[in-house]
Structures are given as C-alpha cells and as structure tokens.
Steps between C-alpha positions, in 0.01 A plus 500: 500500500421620116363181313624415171166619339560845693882488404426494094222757553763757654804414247221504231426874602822602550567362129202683385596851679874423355321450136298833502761724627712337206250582289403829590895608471477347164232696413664833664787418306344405216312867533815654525685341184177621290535846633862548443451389173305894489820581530722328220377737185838522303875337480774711622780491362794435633612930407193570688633293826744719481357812516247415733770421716700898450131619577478336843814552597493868390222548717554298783799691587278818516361315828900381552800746424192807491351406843490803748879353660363495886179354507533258203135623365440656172526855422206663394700598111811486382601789281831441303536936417484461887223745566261517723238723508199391692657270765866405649681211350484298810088471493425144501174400356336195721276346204819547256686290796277288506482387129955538566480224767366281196733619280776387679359134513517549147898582523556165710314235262689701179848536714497852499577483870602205739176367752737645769567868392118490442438384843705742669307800266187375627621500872544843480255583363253368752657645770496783345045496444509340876624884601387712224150688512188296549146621499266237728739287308478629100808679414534851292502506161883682536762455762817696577736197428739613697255535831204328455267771496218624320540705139180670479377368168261804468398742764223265652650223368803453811358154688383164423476402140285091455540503122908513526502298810304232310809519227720467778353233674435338180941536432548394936275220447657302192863543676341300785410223308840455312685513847250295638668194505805577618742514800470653762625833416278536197182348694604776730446757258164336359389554854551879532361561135178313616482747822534832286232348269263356807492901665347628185169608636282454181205495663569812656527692179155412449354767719222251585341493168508277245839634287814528540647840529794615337681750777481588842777761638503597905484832353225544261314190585278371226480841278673321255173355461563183242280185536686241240215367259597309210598441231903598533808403635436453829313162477773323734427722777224330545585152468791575741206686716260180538801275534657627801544304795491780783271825301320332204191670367151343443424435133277721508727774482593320167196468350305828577845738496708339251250355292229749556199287575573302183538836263901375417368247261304753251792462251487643154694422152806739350658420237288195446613334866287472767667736807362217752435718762433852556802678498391797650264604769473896516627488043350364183840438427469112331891440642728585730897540486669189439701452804112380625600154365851519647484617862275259703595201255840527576484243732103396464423296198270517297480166283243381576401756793110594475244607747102619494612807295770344222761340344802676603730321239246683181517774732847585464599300204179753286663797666813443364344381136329861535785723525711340231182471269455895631861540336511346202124653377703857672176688451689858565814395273716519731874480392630065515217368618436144407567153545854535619406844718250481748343536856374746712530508869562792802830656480752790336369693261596869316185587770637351783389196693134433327325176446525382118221239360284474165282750572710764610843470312717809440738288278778387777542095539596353808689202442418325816154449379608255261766363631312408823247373328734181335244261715201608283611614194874275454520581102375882504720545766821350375473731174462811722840382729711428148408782370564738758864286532595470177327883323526708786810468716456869598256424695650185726727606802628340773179375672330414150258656266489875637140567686300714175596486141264763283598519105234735474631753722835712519575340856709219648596389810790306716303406801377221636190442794482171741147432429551460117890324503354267735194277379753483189780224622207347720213452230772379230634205782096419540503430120838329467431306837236575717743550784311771672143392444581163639667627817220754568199312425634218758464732762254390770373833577498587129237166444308582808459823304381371208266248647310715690404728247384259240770455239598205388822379289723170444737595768270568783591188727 
C-alpha cells in the first residue's frame, strides 16, 4: 500500500507533467500566433473578399466540371479553342491531380461543392490510382484517363516519375487527414489512400546511393539519368521520402543528394535579397521559376519551417519580393510591367512551354506566379489579381486568369495547364485560412519526415 508521503509525490508529478505539457502547447501556440502574424501584411477589403472568392472558384472547377469525366483526376491542359496538339485531351497529369485533390478541399470549406459530392470524387478517384500504372509504386508523369496507362511523357520518359508522385502524395495525404475523423465510410477511404501512399518505394528510386532519382521506366531503366539535387521544387519529395512508414530513405540521401554535402546553402543577393539557398546546382542562375515556392508548400509550411541549410519562409517570401522588384525596375522595358503586372514562372509562351524567371524573361507573365504567391507577398499580389480583373477581362476565362499574358509580344492564348491553375485556389485558401497547411503538416508520416532530417518549425508535435 502507497503511503501518503508516496501518494503526494505521484499526484505532485502528475501535476507537474500536466503543467509542462500546458506549457509547452502554450508556447507552440504562442509560436504559431507570432508566425501567422508573417502573414497579416494588409486589410482586405471587403471588394477584395469578393474576388478572391470568383478566383477560387474559377479555378477549382478546372479540377471539378474540367476533370478528365472517368477517372476524376486532372487533365494535363485545358484548351478552350479545343486544340490539341502535343497530347489527347484525356491525359491526366498526376502532380496537377495531386495539387486538384487540394483544390477541392478548398471547394468544401468555401461551398463550392457539398463534403459529399467531394467524397464520392475522391472515391473514384482512388480506385481509379489503385488500378492505374505504377512503377515499384511511383506513378507516370501522364496517364490515359480513360485506362490507366502510361502517356509517355518523352521517349525515355514512359515509367515512374518521384517528383509528381511526391505532388500526388502530398494532394492523397491531406485528404486523409480531413476524412480522418470520420465514419466509417470515410475512415474507409483514409485507409486505402494510406496503402497507395505506403507502396511508394522511395528508397528504391535511390539506386543505392545517396539521391533520389527522378525516373525509372521497365524500358529504358535509369537512362533518364536525373539525380534530384536542390535547390527546386521538389523539396517535398524528400520529406515525404524520410517520412515513410514502409520505404523511407536515410537522411543521408537528404543531406549529400539534396543538399549536396552542404553546397545548397551558398546563397547569393539579387535584387538586394538574399536567394537563401542555392537555387541551382548545374546554373549560375540566382533564381528559379516561381512555382519553386508554390509546389512543395502547398501543403508543407513554411512559417516558421527551417533546417541546417535555411529559413524556408525568407526563402520563398525573397523569391517572390525578387520577381516583382524584377518587374517594376523591367530592365528590358518590357511592355506593362510594374507593380500591378508581374511574375514569372514555367508555362505558355509565343515559344511554347519554356521556363520564365528574372534572368531569362522574353516578356510573357504568368499570372499564377503572383497569384500563388498571396502567402508571401498578400499586398503585391492583390494589385496583380485586381488588375488583371478589373483592366484586362480579355484575358480571364472560365477557369481564371488564362495561363501566359505577354504585352510585349503579338501573341495570346486561351489555354489553361493543371500544374499552374492548381497551386492558385490552394495557396490563396493557405493565406485566407491555412486550411491546407494545417491538414498536411498534422500528418504523422509528414512529421516523422521532418524530424528526421533536422528541420524544425512551431507545428512539429
């Protein structure tokens, strides 16, 4: 029998434990309030409610009404003249899908779409990945959407493809957490999205070294030949890669492939900003495309979120500042540049596809680049979406702000791509809410992730 002595000891412990878990969620919470206060820059207005509100919708229902009709996934473009020249309308993209599945969370909280028509999208959907195409479990870049299999992307380029896995993962995983609580039926579901995300064989793609690799086809092997070092999009494969519960990598496949033995961190300054990290490995390129600070923090945030190498929020919040500052000091003239008309990413151009940034701008704007960057740059941003709204209707359709605007150049277009309509609704609800960065960074998987390699940030548990 416990004396009394022995009694007060345990209930004074137990008080004490209680106390410093109490305190410690103050101080998480307390971290938290101070970091979304990074995020509070301006006043909207109530107008600009409003048209943040025709934005998301607008392209949301690319990812809802435009979805390839029998798998539910995204289609690789949508091209209002209805042409197609390099690939059929019913390609469906799996990163684009990916950064849909979060898009239609976004339609539920703003009651675009009921929680149950959602639901039902998403049930198709994974049925449709549990039978479509898998590479030692990575899927293609492309699918046939009405079979399931591959769309070469290029000629060696017909297998596995990690980079838009880790979008679609990324998309798979954050679903899972909002049905995660649920009934049965929608626990159900959170079950088979965790299976299609546990066969991903990361550590396969490795090869055995140190890196991840970006392809691997039964047909061509590993002549694609791409080990992903860093800095560029593809910083959530990696997290995703050291978190998994069944194939996880060591970290250090992190820190000698992604981070290059330390190398990422030799950042430089453009445009008076420090870059952060090195945006390029094989370039002297001082930044990259701006869908770099869209695609693997779609879900990941970055308040607060640092490791050995950086400060992701200056990371991405500097790359933003750069391109706008790149506009409005519009060192080749180019026709409407300026505070209003800015950012530079990958997509349409008078040249075709080609990948648009400071250093290497032919004059076309891609209004995703702003526009997904509302987390970082709120007040920049705001005058680039009322502008484009309210000046230049001509170049809004049905699924938003068309892909490229140029006012240089002789040359418009009516098309749309997956990969740039989608961090758009997604990165807009992360500023207005934080819907998608709280779902996603309470992932288990997605902390294990996170811990293992070194980072740290307010809503690691």
């Amino acid at each position: 029998m416990k004396t009394i002595n022995q009694l007060f000891i345990i209930f004074l412990l137990s008080f004490l434990s209680f106390s410093c878990k109490e305190k410690a969620q103050e101080g998480i919470d307390e971290l938290k309030t101070n970091m979304s206060k990074q995020m509070v820059e301006f006043n909207l207005t109530a107008e600009d409610e409003t048209l943040l509100d025709k934005i998301q919708k607008q392209t949301f229902n690319y990812f809802w009404e435009g979805a390839e009709p029998n798998s539910g996934l995204a289609r690789e473009r949508l091209h209002m003249d209805d042409i197609y020249p390099t690939s059929p309308k019913n390609t469906v993209t799996i990163g684009g899908s990916g950064f849909g599945l979060m898009a239609i969370l976004v339609g539920i909280e703003r009651n675009f779409i009921t929680k149950a028509e959602a639901f039902d999208r998403y049930v198709k959907i994974v049925d449709f990945l549990e039978k479509a195409d898998r590479f030692h479990g990575a899927w293609p870049h492309w699918l046939n959407g009405e079979t399931g299999k591959t769309l070469a992307f290029s000629k060696k380029d017909n297998g596995g493809d990690l980079v838009e896995t880790a979008f679609l993962v990324q998309g798979l995983l954050t679903v899972a957490e909002y049905f995660r609580e649920g009934n049965d039926v929608e626990k159900e579901l959170v079950a088979k999205i965790e299976q299609l995300c546990n066969e991903v064989e990361w550590n396969w793609y490795t090869k055995g070294e140190n890196v991840l690799y970006w392809h691997w086809s039964p047909e061509y092997k590993w002549e694609m030949n791409f080990p992903v070092g860093g800095y560029n999009e593809a910083l959530i494969m990696y997290i995703l890669a050291a978190g998994s519960p069944t194939h996880a990598v060591k970290p250090e496949v992190y820190h000698k492939g992604w981070a290059r033995n330390g190398d990422i961190a030799k950042d430089t300054v453009f445009y008076g900003l420090e870059t952060e990290l090195d945006h390029y490995e094989h370039d002297k390129s001082p930044v990259g495309p701006l869908f770099w600070a869209h695609y693997s923090y779609l879900g990941m945030n970055p308040k607060g979120l640092k490791d050995t190498y950086g400060d992701y929020w200056k990371l991405n919040r500097n790359h933003a500042l750069i391109h706008y500052k790149h506009a409005i000091e519009n060192p080749n003239n180019f026709n409407g540049y300026g505070e209003n008309f800015w950012g530079f990413t990958s997509s349409y151009s008078m040249k075709g596809y080609a990948g648009h940034r400071p250093d290497k701008d032919i004059g076309v704007v891609s209004p995703t680049a702003a526009l997904s960057s509302f987390p970082y740059t709120p007040k920049e941003s705001m005058q680039m979406l009322r502008h484009l709204y309210k000046d230049m209707p001509e170049y809004i359709g049905k699924y938003g702000p068309y892909d490229a605007i140029t006012l240089e150049h002789d040359w418009k277009t009516v098309r749309y791509l997956a990969i740039d309509q989608g961090p758009i609704p997604v990165m807009i609800e992360n500023y207005r809410s934080g819907l998608l960065w709280d779902l996603f960074m309470k992932n288990k998987e997605v902390q294990n992730g996170l811990k293992k390699l070194g980072f740290t940030s307010p809503y690691l548990e």
